[in-house]
C-alpha positions as CSV (number, residue, x, y, z in Angstrom):
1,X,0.0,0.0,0.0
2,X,2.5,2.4,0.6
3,X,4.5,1.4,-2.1
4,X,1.6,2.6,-4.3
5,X,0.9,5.9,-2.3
6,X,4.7,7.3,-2.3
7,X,4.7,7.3,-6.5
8,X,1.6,9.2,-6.3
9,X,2.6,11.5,-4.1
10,X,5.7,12.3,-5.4
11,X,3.6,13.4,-8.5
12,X,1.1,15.2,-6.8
13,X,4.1,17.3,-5.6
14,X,6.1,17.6,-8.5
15,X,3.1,18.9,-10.0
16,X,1.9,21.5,-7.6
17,X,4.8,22.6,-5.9
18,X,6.2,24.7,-8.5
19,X,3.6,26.5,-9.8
20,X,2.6,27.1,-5.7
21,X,6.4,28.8,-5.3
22,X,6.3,30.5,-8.5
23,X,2.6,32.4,-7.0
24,X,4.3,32.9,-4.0
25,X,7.4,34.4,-5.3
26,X,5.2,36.7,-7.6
27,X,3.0,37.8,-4.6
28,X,6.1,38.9,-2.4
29,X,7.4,41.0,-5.9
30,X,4.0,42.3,-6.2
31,X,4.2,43.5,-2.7
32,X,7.4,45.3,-3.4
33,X,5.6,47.0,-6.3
34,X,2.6,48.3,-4.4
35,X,4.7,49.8,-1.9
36,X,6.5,51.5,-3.9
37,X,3.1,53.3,-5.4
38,X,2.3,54.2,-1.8
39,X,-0.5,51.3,-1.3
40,X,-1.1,48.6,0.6
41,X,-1.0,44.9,-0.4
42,X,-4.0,43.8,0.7
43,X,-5.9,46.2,-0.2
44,X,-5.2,46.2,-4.1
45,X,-5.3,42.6,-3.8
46,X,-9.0,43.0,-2.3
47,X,-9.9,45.6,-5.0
48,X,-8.4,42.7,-7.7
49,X,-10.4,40.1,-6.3
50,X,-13.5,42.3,-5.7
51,X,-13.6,43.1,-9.3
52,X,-12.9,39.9,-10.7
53,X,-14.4,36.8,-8.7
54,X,-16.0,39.7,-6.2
55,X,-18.9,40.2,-8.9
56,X,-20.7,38.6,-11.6
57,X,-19.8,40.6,-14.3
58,X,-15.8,40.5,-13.4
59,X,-16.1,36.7,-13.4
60,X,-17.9,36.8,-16.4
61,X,-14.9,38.8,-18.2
62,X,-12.6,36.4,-17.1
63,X,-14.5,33.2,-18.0
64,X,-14.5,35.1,-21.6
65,X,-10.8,35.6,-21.5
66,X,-9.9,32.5,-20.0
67,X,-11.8,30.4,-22.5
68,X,-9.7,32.3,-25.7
69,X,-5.8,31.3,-23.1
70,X,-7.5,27.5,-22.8
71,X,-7.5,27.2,-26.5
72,X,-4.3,28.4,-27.1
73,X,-2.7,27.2,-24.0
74,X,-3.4,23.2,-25.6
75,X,-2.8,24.5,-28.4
76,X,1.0,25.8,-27.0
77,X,1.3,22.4,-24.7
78,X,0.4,19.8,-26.8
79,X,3.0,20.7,-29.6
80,X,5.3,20.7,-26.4
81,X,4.6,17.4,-25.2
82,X,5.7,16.3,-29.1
83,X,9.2,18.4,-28.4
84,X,7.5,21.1,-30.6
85,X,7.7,25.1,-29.5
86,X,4.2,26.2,-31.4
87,X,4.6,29.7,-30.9
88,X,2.4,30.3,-34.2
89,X,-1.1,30.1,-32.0
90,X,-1.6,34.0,-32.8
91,X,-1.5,33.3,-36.4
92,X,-3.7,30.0,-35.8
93,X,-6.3,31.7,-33.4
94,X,-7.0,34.4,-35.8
95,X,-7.3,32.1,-38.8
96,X,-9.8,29.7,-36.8
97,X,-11.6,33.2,-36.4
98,X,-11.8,34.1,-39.9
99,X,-12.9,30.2,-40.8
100,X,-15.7,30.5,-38.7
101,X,-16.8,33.6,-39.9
102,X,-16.4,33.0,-43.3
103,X,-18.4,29.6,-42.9
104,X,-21.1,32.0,-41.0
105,X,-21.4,34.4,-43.2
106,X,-21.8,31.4,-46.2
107,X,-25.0,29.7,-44.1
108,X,-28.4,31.0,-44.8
109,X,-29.7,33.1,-41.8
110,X,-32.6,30.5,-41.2
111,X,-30.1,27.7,-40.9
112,X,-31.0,25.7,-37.6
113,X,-28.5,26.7,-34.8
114,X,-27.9,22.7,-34.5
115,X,-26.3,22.9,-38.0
116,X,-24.6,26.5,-38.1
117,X,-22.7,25.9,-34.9
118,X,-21.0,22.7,-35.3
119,X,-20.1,23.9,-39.2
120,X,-18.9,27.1,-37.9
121,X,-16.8,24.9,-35.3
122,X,-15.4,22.9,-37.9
123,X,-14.3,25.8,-40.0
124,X,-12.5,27.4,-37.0
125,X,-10.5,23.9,-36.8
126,X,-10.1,23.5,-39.9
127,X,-8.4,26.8,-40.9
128,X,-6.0,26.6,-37.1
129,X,-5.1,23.4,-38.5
130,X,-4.1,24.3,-41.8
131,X,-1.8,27.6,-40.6
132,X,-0.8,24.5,-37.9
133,X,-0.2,21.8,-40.5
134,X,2.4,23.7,-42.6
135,X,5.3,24.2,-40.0
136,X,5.2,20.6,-38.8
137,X,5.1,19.5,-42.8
138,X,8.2,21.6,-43.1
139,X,10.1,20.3,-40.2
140,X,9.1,16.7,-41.2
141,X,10.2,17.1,-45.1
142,X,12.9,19.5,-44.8
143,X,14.2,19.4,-41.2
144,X,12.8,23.3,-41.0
145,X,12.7,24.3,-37.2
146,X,9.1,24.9,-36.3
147,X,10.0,28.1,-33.8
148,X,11.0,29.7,-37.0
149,X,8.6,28.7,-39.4
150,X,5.9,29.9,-36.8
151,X,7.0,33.3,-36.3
152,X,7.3,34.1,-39.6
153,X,3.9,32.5,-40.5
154,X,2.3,35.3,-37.6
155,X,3.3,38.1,-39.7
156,X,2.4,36.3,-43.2
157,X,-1.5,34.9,-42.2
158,X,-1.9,38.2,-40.1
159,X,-0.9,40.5,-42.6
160,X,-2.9,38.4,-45.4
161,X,-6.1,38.3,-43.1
162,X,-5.7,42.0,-42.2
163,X,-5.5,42.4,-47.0
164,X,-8.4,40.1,-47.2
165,X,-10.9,41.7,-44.7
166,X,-10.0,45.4,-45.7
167,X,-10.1,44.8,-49.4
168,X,-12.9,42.5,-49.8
169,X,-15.0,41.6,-46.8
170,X,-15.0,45.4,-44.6
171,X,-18.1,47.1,-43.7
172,X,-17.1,50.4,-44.7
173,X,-15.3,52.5,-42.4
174,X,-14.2,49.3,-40.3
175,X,-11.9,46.7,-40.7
176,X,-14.3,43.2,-39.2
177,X,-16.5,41.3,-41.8
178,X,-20.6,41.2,-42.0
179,X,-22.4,40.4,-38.9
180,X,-23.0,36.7,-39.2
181,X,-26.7,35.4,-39.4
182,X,-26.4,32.3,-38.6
183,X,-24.1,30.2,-36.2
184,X,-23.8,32.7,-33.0
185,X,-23.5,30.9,-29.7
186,X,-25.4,32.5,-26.9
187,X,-24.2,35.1,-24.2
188,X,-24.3,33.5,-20.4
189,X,-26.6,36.1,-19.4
190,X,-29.1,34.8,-21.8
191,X,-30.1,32.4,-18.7
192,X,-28.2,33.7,-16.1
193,X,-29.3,37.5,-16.1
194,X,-26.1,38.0,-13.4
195,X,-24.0,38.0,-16.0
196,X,-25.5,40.8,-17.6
197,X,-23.1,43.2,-19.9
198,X,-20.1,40.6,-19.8
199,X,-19.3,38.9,-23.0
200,X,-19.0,35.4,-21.7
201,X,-20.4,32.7,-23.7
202,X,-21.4,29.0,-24.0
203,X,-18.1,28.6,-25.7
204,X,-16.4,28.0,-22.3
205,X,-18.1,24.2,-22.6
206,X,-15.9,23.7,-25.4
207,X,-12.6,25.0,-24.1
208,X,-13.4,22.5,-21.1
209,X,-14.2,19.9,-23.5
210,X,-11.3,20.4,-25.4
211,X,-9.4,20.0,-22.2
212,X,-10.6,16.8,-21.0
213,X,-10.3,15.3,-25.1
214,X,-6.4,16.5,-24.9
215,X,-6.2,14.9,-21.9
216,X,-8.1,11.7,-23.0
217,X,-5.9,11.8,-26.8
218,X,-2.9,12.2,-25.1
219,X,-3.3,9.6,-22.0
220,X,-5.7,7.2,-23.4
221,X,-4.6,6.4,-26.9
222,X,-2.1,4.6,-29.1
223,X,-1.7,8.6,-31.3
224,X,-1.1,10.1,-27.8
225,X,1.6,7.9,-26.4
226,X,3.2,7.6,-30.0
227,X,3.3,11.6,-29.4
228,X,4.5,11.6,-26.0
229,X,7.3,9.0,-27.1
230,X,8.7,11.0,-29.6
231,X,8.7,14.2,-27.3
232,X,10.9,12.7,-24.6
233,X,13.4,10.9,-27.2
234,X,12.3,11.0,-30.9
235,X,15.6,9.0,-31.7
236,X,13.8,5.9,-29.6
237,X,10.3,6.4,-30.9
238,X,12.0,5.8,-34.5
239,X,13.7,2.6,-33.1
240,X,10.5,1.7,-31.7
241,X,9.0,2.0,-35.1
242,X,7.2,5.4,-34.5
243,X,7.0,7.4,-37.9
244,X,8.1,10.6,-36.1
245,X,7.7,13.1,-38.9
246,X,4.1,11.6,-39.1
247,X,3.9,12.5,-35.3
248,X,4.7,16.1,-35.9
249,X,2.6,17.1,-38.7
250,X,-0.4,15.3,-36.3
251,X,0.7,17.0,-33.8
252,X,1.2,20.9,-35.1
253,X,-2.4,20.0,-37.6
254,X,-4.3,19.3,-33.9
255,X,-2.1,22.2,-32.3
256,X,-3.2,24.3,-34.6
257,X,-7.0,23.1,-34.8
258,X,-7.4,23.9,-31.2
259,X,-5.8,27.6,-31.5
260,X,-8.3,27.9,-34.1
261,X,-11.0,27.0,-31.9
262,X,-10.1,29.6,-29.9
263,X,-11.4,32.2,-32.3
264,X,-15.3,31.1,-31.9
265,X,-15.1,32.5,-28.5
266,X,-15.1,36.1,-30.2
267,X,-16.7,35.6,-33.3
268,X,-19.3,33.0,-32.3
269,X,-20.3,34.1,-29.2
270,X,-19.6,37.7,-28.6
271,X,-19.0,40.1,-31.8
272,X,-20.4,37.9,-34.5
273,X,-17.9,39.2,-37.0
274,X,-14.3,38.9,-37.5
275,X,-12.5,42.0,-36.3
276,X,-9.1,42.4,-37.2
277,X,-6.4,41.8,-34.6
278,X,-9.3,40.6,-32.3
279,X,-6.7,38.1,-30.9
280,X,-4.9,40.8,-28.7
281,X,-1.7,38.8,-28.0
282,X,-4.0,35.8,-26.8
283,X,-2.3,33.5,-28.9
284,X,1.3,34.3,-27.3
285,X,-0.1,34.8,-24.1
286,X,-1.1,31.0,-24.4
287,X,2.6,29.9,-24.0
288,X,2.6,31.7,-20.7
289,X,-0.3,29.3,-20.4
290,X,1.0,26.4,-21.1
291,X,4.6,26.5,-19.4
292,X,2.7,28.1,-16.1
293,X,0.0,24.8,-16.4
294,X,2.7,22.5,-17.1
295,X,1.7,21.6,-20.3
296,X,-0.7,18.9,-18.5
297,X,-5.0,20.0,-19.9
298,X,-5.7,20.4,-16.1
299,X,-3.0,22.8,-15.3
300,X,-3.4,24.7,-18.4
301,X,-7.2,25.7,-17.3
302,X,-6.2,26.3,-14.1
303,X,-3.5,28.8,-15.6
304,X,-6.0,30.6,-18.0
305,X,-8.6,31.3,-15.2
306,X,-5.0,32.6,-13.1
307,X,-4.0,34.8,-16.4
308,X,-7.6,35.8,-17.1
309,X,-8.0,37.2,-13.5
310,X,-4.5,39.0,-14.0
311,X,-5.8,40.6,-17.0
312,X,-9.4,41.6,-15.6
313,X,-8.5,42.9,-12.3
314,X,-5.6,45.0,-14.1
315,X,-8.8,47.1,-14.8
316,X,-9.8,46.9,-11.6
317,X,-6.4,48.5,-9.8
318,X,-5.8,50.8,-12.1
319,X,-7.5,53.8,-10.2
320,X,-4.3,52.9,-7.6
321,X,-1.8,51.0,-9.5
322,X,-0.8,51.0,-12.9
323,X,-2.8,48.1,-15.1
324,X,0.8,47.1,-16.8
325,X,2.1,46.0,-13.1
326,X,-0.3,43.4,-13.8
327,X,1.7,42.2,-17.2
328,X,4.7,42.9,-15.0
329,X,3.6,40.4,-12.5
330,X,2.7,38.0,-15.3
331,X,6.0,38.1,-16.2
332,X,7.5,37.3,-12.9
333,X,4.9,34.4,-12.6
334,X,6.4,33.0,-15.9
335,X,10.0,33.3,-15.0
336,X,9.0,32.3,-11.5
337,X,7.8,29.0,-12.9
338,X,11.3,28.7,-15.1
339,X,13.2,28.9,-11.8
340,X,11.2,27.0,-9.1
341,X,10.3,23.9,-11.7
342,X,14.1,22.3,-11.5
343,X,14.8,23.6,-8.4
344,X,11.6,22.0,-6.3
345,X,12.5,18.7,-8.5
346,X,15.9,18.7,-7.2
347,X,14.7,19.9,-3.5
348,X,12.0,16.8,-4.0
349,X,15.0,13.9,-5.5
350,X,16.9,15.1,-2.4
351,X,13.8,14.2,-0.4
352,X,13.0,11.3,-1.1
353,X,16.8,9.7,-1.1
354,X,17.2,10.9,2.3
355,X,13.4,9.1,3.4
356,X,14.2,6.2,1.5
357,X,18.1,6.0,3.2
């Protein structure tokens, strides 16, 4: 029995330890920062909560904000459980957007909400996993390294979605598409009236789904160890007989599908148009994300809500504190994580020899 229970809690602790430093070494930083504005800790930190958690409508804004980081957070930890750095999720969110406009805009406006949805859905998959497909194609035919190929491929599907909408598909004197008729999600507050005036949306079911299918794929199924293999040793995955080039395009095509997924939140279930640059760093923000939930579906949730309430109670300090100590703090969380992740593993080897000796 106890053979059993030391394993598992060994991994319990590995898991939450350094993400539980990492907040606590952020919260002692942001102490030094308040102080310096001439405010006290715990009382910002009230006014944060207050106006995030504190209300409906702040929870609200960060359910909508955490929903876009969950996407692109598994988007972001999946390709890094292959030994792939995705960093191309901004690129990938905002084509997932577009897709499911487009597809939107293309359905007849009495096309049953049963139908538009799930087709919209699919578009937004569909066009993340193209802009996803094309890097791990390249570093599986040519040996091209995915960081690069994804950064350039922001700029290119960016700046060709920005061309495409302003060109052809504006309403004049903007730069988003049409309204869509058919294939909008419903607003929260259409059945829980305390969310009134927040843009959260039923498309927080399908982050969470998401979540627990990335979790199921990567735990539960031949595909998913085949892609866990090759992200610990690709060399023995070959040996093994694992066709890891086939494991990389699968695995940047699904990256990239749930990025795109990502963009329904704003276009399905709050503006109900593409908007260019609706992303708003969201995509990059999901690698944040990802290392901060480490790279396990669970953790990356857990890490959006954590961003999301960073973001949203930024707005809520700001009368006291400037809102960018909030990306400040962000940024300590993140290299926090960087510093306390081999350190607690050492702290917790060194633990364990001495209780086994």
């Amino acid at each position: 029995m106890t053979t059993s229970a030391t394993p598992l809690r060994a991994t319990i602790e590995e898991a939450l330890l350094p993400p539980f430093v990492a907040l606590l070494i952020a919260l002692v930083v942001g102490d030094i920062l308040i102080l310096t504005f001439g405010e006290a800790p715990g009382h910002v930190y009230r006014l944060l909560l207050e106006g995030t958690w504190g209300n409906p409508y702040g929870l609200g804004q960060v359910l909508f904000k955490a929903t876009t980081l969950i996407f692109t957070g598994l988007a972001v930890s999946l390709g890094l459980r292959a030994g792939l750095f995705n960093i191309g999720a901004e690129s990938q969110l905002a084509a997932g957007g577009f897709a499911a406009a487009v597809g939107g805009l293309a359905l007849g406006a009495g096309t049953p909400a049963i139908i538009a949805i799930p087709l919209c859905i699919l578009a937004a998959a569909a066009g993340g996993g193209l802009v996803g497909a094309i890097p791990g194609l390249l570093k599986a035919r040519f040996g091209a390294h995915e960081v690069i190929v994804t950064i350039m491929l922001n700029f290119i599907v960016l700046a060709f979605l920005n061309w495409i909408v302003a060109a052809r598909m504006a309403v004049p004197e903007t730069l988003h598409t049409a309204e869509m008729q058919a294939g909008t999600v419903p607003r929260l507050s259409t059945t829980m009236e305390a969310f009134h005036g927040s843009a959260a949306n039923w498309t927080i079911l399908a982050a969470l789904g998401a979540a627990a299918l990335v979790w199921w794929y990567l735990e539960r199924t031949r595909a998913g160890y085949e892609l866990r293999a090759v992200g610990l040793q690709p060399d023995a995955a070959e040996y093994g007989g694992v066709r890891v080039g086939g494991v990389w395009i699968r695995a940047m095509t699904l990256a990239g599908a749930l990025a795109g997924l990502g963009g329904i939140n704003h276009v399905l279930g709050y503006k109900h148009y593409y908007e260019d640059a609706f992303s708003g760093g969201a995509g990059f923000l999901g690698i944040a994300v990802a290392l901060v939930g480490r790279n396990h579906p669970l953790g990356v949730v857990l890490a959006a809500l954590f961003f999301a309430t960073l973001s949203q109670g930024g707005l809520a300090i700001h009368a006291l504190v400037p809102k960018q100590m909030v990306e400040v703090l962000q940024g300590i969380v993140i290299l926090a994580v960087a510093m306390a992740v081999p350190e607690v593993r050492r702290l917790l080897r060194e633990t364990t020899a001495m209780a086994i000796r």
